[in-house]
C-alpha positions as CSV (number, residue, x, y, z in Angstrom):
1,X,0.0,0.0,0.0
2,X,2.4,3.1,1.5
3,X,5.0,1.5,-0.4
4,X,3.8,1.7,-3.7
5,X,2.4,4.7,-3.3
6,X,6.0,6.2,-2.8
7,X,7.3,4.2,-5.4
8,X,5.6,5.6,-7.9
9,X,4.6,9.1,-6.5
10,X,7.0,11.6,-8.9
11,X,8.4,13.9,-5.9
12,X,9.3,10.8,-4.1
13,X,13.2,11.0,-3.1
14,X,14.1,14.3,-4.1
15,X,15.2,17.6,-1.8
16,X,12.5,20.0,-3.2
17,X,9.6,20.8,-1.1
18,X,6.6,18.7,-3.4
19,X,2.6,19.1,-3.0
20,X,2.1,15.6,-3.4
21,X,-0.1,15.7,-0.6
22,X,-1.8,19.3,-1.6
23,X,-0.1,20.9,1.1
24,X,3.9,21.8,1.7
25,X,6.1,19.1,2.8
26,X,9.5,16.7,1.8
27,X,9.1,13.7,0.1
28,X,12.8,12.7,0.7
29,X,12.6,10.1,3.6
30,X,10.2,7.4,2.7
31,X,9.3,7.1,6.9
32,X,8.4,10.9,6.6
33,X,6.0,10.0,4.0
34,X,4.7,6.8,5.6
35,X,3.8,9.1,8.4
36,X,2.0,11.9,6.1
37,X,0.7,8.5,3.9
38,X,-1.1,6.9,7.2
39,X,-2.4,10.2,8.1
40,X,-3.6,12.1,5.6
41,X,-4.4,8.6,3.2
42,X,-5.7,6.3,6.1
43,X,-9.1,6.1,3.8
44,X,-7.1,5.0,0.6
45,X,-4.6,1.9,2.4
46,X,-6.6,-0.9,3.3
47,X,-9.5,-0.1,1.6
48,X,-12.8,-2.5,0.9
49,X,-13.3,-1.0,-3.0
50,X,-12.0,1.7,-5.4
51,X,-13.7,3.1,-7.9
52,X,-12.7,5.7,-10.7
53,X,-15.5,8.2,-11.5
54,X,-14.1,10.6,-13.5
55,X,-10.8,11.0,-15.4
56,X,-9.7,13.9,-17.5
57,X,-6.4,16.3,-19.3
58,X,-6.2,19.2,-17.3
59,X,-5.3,22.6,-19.5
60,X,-1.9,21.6,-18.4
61,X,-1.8,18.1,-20.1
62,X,-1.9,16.2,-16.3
63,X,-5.1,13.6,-15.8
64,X,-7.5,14.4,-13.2
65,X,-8.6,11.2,-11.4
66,X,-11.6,10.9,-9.2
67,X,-11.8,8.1,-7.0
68,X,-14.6,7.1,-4.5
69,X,-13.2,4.5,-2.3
70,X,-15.3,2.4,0.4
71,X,-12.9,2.5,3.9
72,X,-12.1,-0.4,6.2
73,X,-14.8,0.3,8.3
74,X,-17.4,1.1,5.5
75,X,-17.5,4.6,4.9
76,X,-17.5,6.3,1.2
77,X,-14.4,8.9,0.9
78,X,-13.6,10.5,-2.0
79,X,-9.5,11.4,-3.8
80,X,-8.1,13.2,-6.4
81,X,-5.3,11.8,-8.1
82,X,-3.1,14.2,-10.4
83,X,-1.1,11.8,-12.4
84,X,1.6,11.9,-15.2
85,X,3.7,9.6,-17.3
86,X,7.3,9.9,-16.5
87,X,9.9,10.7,-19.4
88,X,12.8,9.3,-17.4
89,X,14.1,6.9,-14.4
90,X,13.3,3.8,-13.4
91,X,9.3,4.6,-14.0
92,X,9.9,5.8,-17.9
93,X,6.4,5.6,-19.5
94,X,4.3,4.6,-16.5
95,X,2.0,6.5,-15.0
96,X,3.0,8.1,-11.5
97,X,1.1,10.2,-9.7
98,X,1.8,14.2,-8.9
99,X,-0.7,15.0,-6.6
100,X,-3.0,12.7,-3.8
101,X,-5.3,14.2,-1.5
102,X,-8.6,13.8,-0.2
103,X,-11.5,16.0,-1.4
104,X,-14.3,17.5,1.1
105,X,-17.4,15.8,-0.3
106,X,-18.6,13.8,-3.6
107,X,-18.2,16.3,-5.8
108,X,-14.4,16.9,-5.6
109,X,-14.2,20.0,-3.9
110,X,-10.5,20.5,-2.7
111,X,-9.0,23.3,-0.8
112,X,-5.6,21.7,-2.4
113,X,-6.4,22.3,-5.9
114,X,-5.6,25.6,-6.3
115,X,-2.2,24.5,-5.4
116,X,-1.6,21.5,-7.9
């Protein structure tokens, strides 16, 4: 779960401060994002069901993904994934993901996205 989502999260490792999470922080120690991950994600990891809802190309060629997930214990939460297909590393040509946070209600209203 927290480990794949740092694997393929496209701040993950470097020194720059990254919105990965919608707000400031470093994605350099992977026990620093575990942390944020548990935290701020604790709907997303071990979740009954995942469903996308909506995907689209944002004006700056990034997908939007909207995802309704069903909790552990049942409740419906809602994310937005920003995602990209990386031109280099390890991850060339797969999708990774630029931005993960959870929106206030079901219609994907996000303090965050301003920020992304």
């Amino acid at each position: 779960g927290v480990q794949v989502l740092y694997e393929f999260a496209v701040d993950a490792g470097t020194m720059e401060r990254s919105r990965y999470f919608g707000f400031s922080s470093d994605m350099y120690h992977y026990d620093h994002f575990q942390g944020k991950a548990l935290n701020h994600m604790n709907g997303l990891v071990s979740c009954q069901s995942w469903e996308i809802e909506e995907e689209f190309v944002r004006d700056d060629g990034r997908t939007q993904c909207h995802v309704k997930v069903l909790d552990k214990a049942g409740k419906e939460r809602f994310f937005i994934f920003i995602m990209v297909v990386r031109s280099f590393g390890k991850w060339e040509n797969c999708w990774n993901t630029h931005r993960l946070f959870e929106a206030e209600d079901a219609e994907y209203n996000s303090k965050y996205l301003q920020f992304v």
